[in-house]
C-alpha positions in Angstrom: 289.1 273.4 90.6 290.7 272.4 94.0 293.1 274.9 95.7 295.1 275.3 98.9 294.6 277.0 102.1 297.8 279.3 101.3 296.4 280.0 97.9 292.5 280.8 99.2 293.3 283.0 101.0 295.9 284.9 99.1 293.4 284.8 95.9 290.5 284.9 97.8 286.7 283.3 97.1 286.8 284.8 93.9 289.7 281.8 92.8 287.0 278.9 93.8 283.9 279.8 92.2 282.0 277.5 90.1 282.1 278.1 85.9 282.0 276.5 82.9 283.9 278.0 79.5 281.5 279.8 76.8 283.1 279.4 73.0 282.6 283.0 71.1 282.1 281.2 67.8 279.2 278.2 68.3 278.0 279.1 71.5 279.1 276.0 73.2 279.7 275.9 76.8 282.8 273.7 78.0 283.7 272.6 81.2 286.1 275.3 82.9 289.3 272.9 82.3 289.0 273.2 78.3 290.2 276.6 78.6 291.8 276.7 74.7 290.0 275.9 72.1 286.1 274.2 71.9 285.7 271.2 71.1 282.6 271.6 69.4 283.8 273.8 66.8 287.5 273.9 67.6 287.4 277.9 67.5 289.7 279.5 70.3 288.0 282.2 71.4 286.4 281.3 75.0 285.6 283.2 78.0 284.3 282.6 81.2 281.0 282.6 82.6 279.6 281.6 86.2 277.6 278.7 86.9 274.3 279.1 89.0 276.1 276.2 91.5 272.3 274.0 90.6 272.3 270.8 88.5 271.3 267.1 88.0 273.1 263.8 88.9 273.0 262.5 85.8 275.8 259.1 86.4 277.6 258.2 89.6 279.9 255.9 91.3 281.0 254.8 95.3 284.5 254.8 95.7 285.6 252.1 98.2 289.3 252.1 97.7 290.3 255.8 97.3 293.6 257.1 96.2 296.5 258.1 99.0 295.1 261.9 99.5 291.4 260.9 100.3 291.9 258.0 102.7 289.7 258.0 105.4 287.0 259.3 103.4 285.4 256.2 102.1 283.0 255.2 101.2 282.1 258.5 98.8 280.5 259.7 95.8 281.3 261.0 92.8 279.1 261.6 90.1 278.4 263.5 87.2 276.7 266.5 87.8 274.7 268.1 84.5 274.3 271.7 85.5 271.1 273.7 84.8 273.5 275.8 82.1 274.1 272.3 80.6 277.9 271.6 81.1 278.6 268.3 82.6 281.1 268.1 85.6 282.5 265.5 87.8 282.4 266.3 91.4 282.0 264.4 95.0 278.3 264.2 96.0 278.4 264.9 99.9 276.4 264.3 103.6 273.8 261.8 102.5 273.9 258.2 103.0 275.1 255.8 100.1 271.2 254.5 100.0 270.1 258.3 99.0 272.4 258.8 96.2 269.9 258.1 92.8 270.1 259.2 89.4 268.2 262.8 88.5 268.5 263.9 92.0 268.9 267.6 92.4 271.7 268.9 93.7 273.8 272.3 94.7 277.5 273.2 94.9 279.1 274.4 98.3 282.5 275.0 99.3 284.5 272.1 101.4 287.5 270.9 102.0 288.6 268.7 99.3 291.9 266.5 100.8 295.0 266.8 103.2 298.1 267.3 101.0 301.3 265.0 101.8 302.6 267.9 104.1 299.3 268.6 106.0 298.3 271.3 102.9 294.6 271.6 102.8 292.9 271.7 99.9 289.6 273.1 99.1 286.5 272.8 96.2 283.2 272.9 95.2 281.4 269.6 96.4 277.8 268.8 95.7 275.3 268.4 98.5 271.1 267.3 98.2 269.1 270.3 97.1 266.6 269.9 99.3 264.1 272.9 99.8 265.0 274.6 103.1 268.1 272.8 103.0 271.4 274.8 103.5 274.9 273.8 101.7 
């Protein structure tokens, strides 16, 4: 979920944590987009529960010729990240060198700043950054 300056801090933190959607009927957890109905099961009962921000890269890709809003950022990563809860979500892997980047390395959400909007808005999400130990985000 990527919001803007204005909106953080008129929501507050609270607007950019990290979760996935849990279906009341199978069980199923859903990526925090599918916010009507499970796919699994197709039931529509499904609430939200927080994500513990630690997962996997499980697929990835280096974006060379980025779209208008994150020139001047490439090269990056993005990559599928498998949380430990085991939702899958696509997010920008962050401050390591294209060389580092390797499948089933573990990695941790932090907050950055996501892209410039078209009239100097800045927009913020979660990112994913090396979990190292000792390491902070």
């Amino acid at each position: 979920m990527t919001v803007s300056a204005i909106e953080f801090s008129r929501l507050g933190p609270p607007k950019l944590r990290l979760y996935a959607m849990r279906c009341g009927s199978c069980n199923t957890l859903q990526p925090w987009w599918e916010k009507f109905h499970c796919y699994a099961c197709g039931a529509e009962r499904l609430t939200e529960e927080e994500l513990a921000g630690t997962g996997e890269l499980t697929n990835y890709t280096v974006v060379y010729y980025p779209p208008r809003d994150f020139l001047g950022q490439e090269p990056y990563v993005v990559g599928h990240i498998t949380m430990d809860e085991g939702v899958v979500l696509p997010a920008p892997v962050v401050d390591t060198a294209l060389e580092d980047v390797q499948l089933g390395t573990r990695v941790k959400a932090t907050l950055r700043r996501m892209k410039l909007g078209h009239e100097g808005d800045v927009y913020y999400s979660q990112k994913f950054v090396l979990d190292t130990p000792g390491a902070e985000a």
